[in-house]
BALUM-99374 format. One record per residue: residue in three letters; x, y, z of N, C-alpha, C in turn. Coordinates in steps of 0.05 Angstrom, whole numbers, plus 32768, in hexadecimal, padded with zeros to 4 digits. Each point is the difference from the previous one (the first is absolute). Layout:
<rs>
ALAXYZXYZXYZ/...
</rs>
This chain:
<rs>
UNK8370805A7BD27FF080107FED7FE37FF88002/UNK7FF180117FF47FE07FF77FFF7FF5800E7FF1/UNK7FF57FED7FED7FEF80147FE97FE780168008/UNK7FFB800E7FF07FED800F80117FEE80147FDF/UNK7FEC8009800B7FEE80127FF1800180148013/UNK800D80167FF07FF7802780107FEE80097FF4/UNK7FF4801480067FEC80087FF9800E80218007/UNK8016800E7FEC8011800E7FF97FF4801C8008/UNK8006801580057FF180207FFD800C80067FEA/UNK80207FF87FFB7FFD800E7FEA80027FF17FDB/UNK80037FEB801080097FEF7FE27FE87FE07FFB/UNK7FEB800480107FE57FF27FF980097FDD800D/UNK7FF77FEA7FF680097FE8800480107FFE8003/UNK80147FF38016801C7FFE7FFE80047FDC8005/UNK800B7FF17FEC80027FE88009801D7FF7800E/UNK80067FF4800680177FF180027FFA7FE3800F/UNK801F7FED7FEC7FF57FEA800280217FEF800B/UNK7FFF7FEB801680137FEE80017FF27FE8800E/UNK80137FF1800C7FF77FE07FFD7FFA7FFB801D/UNK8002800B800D7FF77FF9801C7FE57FF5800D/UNK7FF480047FEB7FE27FF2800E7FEA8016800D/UNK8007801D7FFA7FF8800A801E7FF580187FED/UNK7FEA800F800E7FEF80127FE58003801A8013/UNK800680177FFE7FF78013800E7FEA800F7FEE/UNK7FED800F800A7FEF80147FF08001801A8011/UNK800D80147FF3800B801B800D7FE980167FF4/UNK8009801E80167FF180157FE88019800B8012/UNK800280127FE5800D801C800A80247FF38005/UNK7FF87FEC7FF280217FF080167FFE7FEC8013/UNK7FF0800C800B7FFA7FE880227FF37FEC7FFE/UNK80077FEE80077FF27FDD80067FEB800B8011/UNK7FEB7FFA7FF77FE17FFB80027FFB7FDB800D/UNK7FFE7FF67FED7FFD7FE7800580157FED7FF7/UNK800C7FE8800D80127FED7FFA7FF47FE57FFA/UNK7FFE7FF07FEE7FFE7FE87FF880177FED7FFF/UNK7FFF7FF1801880217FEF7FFE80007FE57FEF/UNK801C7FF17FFE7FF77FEC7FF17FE97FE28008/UNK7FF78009801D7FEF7FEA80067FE5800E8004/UNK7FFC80107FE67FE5801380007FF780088022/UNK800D800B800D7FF180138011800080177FFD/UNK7FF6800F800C7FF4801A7FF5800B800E8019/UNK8010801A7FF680058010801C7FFE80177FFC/UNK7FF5800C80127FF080217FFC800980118014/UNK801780097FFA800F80108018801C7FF58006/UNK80027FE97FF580127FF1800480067FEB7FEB/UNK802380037FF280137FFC7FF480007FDE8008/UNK7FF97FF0801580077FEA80047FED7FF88010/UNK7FDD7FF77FF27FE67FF2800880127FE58014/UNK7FEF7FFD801080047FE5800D7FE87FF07FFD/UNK7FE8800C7FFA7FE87FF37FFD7FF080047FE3/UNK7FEA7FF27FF17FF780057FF27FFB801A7FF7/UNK7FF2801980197FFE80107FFC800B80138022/UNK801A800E7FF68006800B8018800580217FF7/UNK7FEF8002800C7FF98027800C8010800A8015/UNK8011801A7FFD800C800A80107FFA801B7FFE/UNK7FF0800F800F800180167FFD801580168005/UNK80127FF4801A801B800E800C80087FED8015/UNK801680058006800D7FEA800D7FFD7FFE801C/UNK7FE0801580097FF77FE5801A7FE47FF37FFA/UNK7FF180047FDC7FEA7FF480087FFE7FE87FE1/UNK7FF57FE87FFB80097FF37FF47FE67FF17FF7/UNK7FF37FF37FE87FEB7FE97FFF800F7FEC7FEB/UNK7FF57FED800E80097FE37FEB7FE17FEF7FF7/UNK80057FF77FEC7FE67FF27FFD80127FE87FEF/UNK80037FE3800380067FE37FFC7FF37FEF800E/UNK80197FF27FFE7FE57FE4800780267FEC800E/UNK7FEF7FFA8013801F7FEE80137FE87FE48003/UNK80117FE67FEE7FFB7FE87FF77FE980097FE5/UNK7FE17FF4800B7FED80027FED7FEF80138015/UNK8007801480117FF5801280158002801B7FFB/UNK7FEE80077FED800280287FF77FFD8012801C/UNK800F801580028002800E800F8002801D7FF4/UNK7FF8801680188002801A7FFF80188002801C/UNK8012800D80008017800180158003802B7FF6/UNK7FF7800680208003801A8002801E80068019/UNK8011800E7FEF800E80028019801580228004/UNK7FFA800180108008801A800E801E800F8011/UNK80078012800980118000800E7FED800A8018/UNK800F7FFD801A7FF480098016800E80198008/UNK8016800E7FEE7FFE8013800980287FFE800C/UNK7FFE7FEA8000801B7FF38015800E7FF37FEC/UNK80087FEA8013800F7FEE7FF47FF37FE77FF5/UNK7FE07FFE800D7FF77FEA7FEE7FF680047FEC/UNK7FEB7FED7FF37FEC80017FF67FEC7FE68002/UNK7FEB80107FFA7FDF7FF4800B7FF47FF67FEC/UNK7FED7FE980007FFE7FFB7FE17FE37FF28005/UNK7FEE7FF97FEE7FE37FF4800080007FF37FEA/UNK7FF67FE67FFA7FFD7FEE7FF07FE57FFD8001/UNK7FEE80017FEA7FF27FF07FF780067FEE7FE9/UNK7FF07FE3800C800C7FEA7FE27FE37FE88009/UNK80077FFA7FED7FE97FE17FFF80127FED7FFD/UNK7FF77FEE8011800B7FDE800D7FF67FF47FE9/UNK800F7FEC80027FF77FDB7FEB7FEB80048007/UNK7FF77FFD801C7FE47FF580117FE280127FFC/UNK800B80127FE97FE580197FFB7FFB80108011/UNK801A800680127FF68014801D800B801A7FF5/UNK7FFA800E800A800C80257FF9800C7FFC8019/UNK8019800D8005800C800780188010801A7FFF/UNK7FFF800A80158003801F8007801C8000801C/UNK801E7FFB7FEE80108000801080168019800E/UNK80098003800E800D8017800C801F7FF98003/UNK8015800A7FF7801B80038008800F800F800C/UNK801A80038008801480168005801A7FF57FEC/UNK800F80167FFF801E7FF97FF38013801A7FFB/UNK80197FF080038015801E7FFA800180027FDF/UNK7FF67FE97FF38002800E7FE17FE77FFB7FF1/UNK8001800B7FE47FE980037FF87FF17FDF7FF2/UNK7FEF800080037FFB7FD88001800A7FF48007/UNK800980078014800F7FE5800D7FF57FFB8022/UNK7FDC7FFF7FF57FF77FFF801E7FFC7FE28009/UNK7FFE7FF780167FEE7FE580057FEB8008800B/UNK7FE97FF77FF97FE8800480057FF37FED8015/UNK7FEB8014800D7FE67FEB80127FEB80087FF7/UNK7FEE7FE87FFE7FE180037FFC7FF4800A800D/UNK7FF080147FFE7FF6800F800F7FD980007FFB/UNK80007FF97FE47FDD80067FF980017FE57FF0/UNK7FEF7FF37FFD7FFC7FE37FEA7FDD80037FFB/UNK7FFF80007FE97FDD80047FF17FFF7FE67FF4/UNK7FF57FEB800580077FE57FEF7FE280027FF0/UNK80017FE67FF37FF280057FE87FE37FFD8003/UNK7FFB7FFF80147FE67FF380147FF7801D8003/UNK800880167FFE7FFE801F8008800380038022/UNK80137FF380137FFB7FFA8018802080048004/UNK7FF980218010801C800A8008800C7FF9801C/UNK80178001800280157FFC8016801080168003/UNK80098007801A8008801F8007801A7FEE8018/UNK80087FFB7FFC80227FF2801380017FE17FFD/UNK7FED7FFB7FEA7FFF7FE5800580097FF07FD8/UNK80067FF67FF980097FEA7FDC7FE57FF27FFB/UNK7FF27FFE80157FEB7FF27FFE7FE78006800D/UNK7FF1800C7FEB7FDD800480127FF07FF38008/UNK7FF6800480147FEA7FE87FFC7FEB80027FED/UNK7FF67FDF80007FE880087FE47FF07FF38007/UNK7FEC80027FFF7FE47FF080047FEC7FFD7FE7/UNK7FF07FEF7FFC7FFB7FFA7FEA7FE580118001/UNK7FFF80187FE97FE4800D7FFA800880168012/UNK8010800A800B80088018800D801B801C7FF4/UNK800380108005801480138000801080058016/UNK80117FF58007800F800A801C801280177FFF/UNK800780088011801D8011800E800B7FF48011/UNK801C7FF87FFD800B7FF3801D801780158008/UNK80008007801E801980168004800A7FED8019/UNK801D7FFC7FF780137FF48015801380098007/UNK80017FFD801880178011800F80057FF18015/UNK80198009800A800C7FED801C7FEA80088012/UNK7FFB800C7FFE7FEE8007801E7FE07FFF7FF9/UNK800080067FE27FDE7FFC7FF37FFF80117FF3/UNK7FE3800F7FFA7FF380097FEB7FF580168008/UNK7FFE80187FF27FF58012800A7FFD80187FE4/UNK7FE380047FFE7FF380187FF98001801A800A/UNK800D80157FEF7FF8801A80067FF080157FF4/UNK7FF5800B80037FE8800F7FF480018025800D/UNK8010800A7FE68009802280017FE880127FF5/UNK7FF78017800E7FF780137FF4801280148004/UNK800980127FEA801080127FF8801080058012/UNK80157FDE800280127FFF800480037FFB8021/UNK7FEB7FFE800A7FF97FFF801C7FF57FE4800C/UNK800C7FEC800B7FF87FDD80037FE5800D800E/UNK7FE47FF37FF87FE77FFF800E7FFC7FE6800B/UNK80087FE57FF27FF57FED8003801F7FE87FF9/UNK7FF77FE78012800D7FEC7FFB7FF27FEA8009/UNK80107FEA7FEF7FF67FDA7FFE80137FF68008/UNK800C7FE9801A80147FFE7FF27FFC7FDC8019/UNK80087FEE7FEF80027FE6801480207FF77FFE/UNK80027FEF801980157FEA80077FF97FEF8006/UNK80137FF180067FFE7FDF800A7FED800C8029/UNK8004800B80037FF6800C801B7FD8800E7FF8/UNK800480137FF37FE2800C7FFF7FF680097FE8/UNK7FE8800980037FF5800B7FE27FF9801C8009/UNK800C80137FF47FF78021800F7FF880077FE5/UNK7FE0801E800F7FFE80137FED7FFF80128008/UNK800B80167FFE8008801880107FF6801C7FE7/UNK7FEF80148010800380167FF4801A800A8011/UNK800E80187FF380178009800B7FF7801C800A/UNK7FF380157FEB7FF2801180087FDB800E8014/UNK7FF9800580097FE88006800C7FEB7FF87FF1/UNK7FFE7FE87FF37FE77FF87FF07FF17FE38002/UNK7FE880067FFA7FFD7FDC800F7FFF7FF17FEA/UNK7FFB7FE3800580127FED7FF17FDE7FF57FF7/UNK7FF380017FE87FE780017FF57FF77FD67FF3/UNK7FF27FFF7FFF7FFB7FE77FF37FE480057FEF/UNK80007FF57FE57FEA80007FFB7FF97FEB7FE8/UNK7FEC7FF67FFA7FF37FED7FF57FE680097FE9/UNK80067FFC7FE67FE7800E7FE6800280207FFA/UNK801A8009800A800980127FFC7FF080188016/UNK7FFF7FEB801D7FEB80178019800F7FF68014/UNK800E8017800D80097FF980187FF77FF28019/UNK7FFF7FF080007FFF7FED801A80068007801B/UNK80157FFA8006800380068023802180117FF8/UNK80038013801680228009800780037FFC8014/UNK801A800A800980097FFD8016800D80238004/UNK7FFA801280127FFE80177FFC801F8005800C/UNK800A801E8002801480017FFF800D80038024/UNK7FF07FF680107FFE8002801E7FF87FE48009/UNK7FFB7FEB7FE77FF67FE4800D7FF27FF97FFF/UNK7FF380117FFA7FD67FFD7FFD7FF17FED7FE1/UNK7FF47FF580057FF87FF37FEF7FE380097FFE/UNK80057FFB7FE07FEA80127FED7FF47FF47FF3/UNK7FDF7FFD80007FEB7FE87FEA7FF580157FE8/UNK800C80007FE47FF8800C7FE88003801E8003/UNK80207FFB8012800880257FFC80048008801B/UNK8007801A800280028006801E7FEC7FFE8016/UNK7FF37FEA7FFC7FE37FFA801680097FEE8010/UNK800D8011801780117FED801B7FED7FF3800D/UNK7FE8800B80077FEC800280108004800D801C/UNK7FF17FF48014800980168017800F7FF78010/UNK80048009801E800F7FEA80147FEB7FE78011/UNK80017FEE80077FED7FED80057FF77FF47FEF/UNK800280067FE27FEE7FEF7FEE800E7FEE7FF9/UNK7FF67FE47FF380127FED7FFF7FF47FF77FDB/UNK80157FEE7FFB7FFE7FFC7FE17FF17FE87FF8/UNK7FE580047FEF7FF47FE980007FF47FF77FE8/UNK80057FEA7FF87FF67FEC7FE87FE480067FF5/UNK7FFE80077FDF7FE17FFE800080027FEE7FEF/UNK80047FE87FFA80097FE87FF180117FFE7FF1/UNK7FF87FF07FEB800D7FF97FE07FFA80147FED/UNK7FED800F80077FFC80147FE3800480178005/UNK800D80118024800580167FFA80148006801A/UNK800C801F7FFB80188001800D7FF28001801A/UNK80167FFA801C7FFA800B80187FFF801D8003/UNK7FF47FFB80167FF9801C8008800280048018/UNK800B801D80128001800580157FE580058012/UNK7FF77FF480187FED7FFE800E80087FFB801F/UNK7FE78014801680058004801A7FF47FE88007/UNK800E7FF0801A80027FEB800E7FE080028009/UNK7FF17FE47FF97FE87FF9800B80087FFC801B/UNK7FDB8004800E80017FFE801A80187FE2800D/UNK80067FFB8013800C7FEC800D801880047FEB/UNK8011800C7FF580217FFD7FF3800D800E8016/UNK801E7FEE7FFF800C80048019800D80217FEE/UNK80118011800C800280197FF1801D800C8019/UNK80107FFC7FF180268007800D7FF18021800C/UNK8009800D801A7FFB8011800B8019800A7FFF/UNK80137FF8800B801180167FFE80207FE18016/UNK801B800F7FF6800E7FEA8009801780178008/UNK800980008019801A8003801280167FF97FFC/UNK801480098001801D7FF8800F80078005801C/UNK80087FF180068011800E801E802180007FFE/UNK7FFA801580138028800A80067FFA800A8016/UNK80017FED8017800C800780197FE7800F8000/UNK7FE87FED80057FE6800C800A7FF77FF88015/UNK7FF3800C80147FF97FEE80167FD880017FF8/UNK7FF3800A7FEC7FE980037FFE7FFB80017FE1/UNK7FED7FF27FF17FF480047FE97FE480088004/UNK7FF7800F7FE87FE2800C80057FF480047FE4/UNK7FE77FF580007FF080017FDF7FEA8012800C/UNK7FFF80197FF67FE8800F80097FE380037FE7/UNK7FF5800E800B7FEA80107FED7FFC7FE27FE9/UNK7FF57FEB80197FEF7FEB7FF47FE4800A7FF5/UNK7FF87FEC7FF07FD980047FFC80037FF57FEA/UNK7FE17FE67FFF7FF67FFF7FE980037FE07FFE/UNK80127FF8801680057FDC7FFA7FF67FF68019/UNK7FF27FE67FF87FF37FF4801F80177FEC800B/UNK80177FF67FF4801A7FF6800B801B80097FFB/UNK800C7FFD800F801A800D7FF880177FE28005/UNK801680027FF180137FEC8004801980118000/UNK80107FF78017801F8011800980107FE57FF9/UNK80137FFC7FEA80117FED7FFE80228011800B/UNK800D7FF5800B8011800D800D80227FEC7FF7/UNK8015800B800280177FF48001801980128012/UNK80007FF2801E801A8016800B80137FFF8007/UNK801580048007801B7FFA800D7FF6801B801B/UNK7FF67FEC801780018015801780147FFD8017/UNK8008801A7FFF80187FFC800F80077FF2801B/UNK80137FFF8012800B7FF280147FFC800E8016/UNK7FE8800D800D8000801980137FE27FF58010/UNK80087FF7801B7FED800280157FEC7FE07FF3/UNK7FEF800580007FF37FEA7FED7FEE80047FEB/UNK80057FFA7FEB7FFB80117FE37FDF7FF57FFB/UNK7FF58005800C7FE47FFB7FF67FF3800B7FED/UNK7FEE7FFA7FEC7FF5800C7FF07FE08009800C/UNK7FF0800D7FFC7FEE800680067FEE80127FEF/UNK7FEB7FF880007FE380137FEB7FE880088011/UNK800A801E7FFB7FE4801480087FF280067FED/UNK7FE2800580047FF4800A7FEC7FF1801C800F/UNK7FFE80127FE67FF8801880017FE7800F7FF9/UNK7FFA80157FFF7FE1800D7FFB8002801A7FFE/UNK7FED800E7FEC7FFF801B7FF78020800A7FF1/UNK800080167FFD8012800E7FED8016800B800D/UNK80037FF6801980178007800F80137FEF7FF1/UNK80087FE5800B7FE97FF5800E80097FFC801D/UNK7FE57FF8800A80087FF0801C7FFD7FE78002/UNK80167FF3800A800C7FEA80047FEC7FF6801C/UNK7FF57FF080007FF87FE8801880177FF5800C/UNK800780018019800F7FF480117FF67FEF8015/UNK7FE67FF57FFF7FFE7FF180167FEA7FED7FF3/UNK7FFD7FEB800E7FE97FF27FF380077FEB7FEB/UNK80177FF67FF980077FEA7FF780087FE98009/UNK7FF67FEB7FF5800B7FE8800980097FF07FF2/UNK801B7FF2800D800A7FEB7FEA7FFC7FDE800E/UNK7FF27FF37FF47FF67FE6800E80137FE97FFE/UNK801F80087FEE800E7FEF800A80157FF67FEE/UNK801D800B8000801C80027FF0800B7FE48008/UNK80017FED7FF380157FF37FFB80177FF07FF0/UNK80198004800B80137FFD7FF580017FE37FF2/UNK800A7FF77FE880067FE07FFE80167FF5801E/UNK80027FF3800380127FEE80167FFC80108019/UNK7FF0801180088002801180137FEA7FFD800B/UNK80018010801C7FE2800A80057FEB80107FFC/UNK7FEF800180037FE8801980008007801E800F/UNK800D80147FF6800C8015800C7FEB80178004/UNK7FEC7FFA7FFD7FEA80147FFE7FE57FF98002/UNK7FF07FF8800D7FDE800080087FEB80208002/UNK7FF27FFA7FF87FE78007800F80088022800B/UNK801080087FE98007801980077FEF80158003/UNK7FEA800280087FE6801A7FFE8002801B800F/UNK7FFA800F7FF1800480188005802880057FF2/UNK80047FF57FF5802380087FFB7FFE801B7FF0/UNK801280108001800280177FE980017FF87FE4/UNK80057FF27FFA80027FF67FE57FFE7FDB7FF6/UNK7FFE7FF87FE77FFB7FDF7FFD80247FFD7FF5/UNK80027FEC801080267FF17FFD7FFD7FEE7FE5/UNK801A800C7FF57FF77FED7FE780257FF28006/UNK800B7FFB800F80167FEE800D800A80038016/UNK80077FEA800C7FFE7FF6801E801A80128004/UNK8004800380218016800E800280147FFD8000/UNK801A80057FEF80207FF87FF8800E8011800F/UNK801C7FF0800580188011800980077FFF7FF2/UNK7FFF80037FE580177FFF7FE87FF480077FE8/UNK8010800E7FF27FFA800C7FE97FF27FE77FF7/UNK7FE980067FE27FF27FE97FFA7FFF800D7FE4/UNK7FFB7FEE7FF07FF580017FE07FE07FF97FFF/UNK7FE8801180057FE77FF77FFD7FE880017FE5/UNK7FF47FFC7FFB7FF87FF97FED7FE07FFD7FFF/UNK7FF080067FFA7FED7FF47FFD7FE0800B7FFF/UNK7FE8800280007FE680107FF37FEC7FF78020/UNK7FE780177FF77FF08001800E7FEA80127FF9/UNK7FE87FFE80017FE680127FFA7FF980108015/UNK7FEE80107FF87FF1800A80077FE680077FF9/UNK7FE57FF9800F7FE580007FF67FEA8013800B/UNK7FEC7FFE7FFC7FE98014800E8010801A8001/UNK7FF980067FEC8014801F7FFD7FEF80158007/UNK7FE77FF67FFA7FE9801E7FFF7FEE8006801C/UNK7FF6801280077FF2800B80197FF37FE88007/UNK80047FF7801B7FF47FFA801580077FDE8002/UNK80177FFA7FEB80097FE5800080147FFE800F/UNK80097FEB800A801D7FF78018800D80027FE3/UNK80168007800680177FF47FE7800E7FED800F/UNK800E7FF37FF3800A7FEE8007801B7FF87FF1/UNK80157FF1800D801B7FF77FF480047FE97FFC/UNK80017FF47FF27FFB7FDD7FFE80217FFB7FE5/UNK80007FE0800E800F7FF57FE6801A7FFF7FF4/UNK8014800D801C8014800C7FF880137FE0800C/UNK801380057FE9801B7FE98007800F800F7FF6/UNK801580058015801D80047FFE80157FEA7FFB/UNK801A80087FF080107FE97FFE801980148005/UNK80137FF880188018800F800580177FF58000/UNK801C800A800280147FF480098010800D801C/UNK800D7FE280078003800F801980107FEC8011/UNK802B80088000800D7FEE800E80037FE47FEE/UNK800180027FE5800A7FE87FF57FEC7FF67FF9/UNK7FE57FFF800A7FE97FEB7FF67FED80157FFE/UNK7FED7FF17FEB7FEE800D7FF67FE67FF58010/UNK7FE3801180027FEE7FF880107FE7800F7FF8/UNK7FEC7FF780077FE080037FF17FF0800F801A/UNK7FF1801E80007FF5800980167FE880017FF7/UNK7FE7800180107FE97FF97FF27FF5800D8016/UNK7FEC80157FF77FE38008800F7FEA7FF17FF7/UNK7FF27FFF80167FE17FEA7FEE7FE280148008/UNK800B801380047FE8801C7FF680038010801B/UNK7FF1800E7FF68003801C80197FEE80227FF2/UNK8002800280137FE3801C7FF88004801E8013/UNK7FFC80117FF07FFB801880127FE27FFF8002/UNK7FF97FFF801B7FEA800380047FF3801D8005/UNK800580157FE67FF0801280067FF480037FE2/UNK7FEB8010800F7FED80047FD9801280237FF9/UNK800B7FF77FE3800D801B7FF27FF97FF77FE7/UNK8009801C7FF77FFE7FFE7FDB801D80037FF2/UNK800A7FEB800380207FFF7FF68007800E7FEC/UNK80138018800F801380097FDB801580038009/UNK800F7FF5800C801B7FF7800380157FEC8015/UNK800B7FF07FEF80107FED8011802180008007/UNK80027FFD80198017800B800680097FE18006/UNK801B7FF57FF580177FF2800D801B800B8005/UNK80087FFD801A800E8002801780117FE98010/UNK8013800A800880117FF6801C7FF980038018/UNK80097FF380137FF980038012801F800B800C/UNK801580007FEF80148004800D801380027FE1/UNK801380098006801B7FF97FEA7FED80147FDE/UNK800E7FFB7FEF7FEB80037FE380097FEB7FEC/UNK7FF280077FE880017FE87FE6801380137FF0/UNK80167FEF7FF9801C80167FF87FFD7FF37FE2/UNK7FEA7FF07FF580067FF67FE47FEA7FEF7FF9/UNK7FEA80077FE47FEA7FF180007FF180157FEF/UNK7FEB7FEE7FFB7FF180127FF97FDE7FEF8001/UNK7FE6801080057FE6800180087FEF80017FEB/UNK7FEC7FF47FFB7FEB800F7FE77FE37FF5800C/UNK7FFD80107FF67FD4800080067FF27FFE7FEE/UNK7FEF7FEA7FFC7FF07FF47FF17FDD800C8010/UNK7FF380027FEB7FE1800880087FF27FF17FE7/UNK7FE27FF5800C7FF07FF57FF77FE5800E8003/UNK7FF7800A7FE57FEE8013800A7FE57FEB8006/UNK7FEB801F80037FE27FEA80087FF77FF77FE0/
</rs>
């Protein structure tokens, strides 16, 4: 039995009373609310389990008590199935808010994991019981087996992400936008959406200009290479080339060819450098000399080569070789010798490694260099790659 108050349609107050401990408050007839004999309060439900337990229908449910001296809000649901899903909020002894998650086949009867902890420090944790805290700060800590990671939606669409591990620290736009920085509320530098880097907005500058310091009191700025800066011309691959070629030179009084090749195993793989003239161009074939290649542990494989078609930049191999190594070019402009100086190769070749060295050499004709050709003398460079450095006047 259980006493109860109706709230009658047709006969006004209706009391009834027995000894059970247990209060119903009805209208119309129907239990409204239940008061049992250990004062809980149930609203939807004939048999509260908690201080205050809400049932709207029998898959959605709220409790509000307290488990030890720990008040809680416990929301719990059906999934539709056979379980049900449930969310706890409650406060710890320790003054922390915690934000826990369950599953279960009946209704409160979940076990829970921590999932959010706000301690009293205002310093949240997102997989973790414990935030970090630093003294005079606000933190966020997000833990995960694998780490931490930020996502950032516009209508519903990921643009952007943060996210570190024990491995790296990434920041990634996800969509076509560049990734901005700014300082006093004025954008500083980006990084554009192709790579490009940007000083106070989309000001990439041009190609050749390089990025430069105007002290302590103001941002860099993009600026073209003073006279004498060395300035990247342009850089190669090879695949199974037997010739590289930098044309439509002008404007630098030195040039530097740094080279790296795997030349193949065919006849004897020599390397060799012609230089060129006018807008063809035409290549010089005669009139060089190389004053003298030699190998470490070896001999001098090359003298006093004058008149050769081209300057040897390694002695002659029967065997494929790994070569390596730089050389200039000077007197670029009308009526100067140019010349080839400076070059050391470093190859492999048959198990041991070995050092080839030119100690200068020259085309002896007067041109106005705009293009340098490296070549084989046989076989090609199946893997490598070339770049050209210029130093203007």
């Amino acid at each position: 039995m259980t006493a109860s108050i109706n709230a009658s349609t047709s006969s006004g107050v209706v009391v009834t009373s027995d000894t059970s401990g247990v209060l119903a408050l009805q209208t119309a007839g129907t239990t409204a609310v239940t008061i049992n004999s250990s004062q809980q309060v149930g609203i939807g439900t004939s048999s509260p389990s908690y201080t205050l337990d809400i049932t709207a229908n029998a898959n959605a449910s709220i409790a509000i008590g307290q488990s030890s001296d720990d008040p809680f809000v416990w929301l719990d649901r059906s999934d539709g199935g056979s379980n049900r899903l449930a969310w706890r909020l409650r406060e710890s002894s320790t003054r922390q808010l915690i934000f826990e998650t369950g599953t279960s086949t009946t209704k409160y009867g979940q076990t829970f994991t921590q999932a959010m902890t706000l301690n009293n420090s205002g310093n949240l944790g997102l997989g973790t019981t414990s935030p970090n805290s630093y003294a005079g700060y606000s933190t966020i800590t997000l833990n995960g087996s694998s780490g931490g990671e930020l996502d950032f939606n516009s209508s519903g669409t990921n643009v952007a992400q943060i996210y570190a591990s024990s491995l790296s620290l990434g920041i990634y736009t996800i969509t076509s936008i560049p990734l901005i920085f700014a300082t006093n509320n004025n954008e500083r530098f980006r990084v554009g959406t192709a790579g490009q880097l940007g000083i106070a907005g989309a000001n990439y500058g041009s190609s050749g200009q390089v990025l430069t310091s105007q002290g302590s009191g103001s941002a860099p700025t993009w600026t073209s290479p003073s006279s004498g800066a060395m300035t990247l011309i342009s850089t190669l691959t090879a695949s199974s080339s037997s010739s590289f070629a930098f044309t439509g030179l002008s404007g630098y009084l030195y040039y530097f060819v740094i080279f790296n090749f795997n030349v193949a195993n065919t006849g004897s793989p020599n390397l060799i450098v012609q230089l060129g003239s006018g807008g063809g161009p035409t290549y010089t074939t005669s009139g060089y000399n190389t004053t003298g290649i030699r190998v470490s542990g070896g001999t001098i494989n090359a003298t006093n080569n004058v008149g050769a078609s081209g300057m040897y930049l390694t002695t002659q191999l029967n065997a494929a070789v790994q070569t390596s190594g730089i050389f200039y070019v000077t007197g670029v402009t009308s009526s100067y010798v140019a010349e080839i100086n400076g070059f050391s190769s470093y190859y492999h070749q048959s198990g041991d490694y070995h050092i080839a060295e030119t100690f200068g050499g020259s085309a002896n004709v007067n041109l106005n260099v705009t293009a340098i050709k490296v070549l084989t003398a046989s076989g090609n460079m199946s893997s490598g790659t070339i770049s050209l450095y210029g130093i203007s006047n």
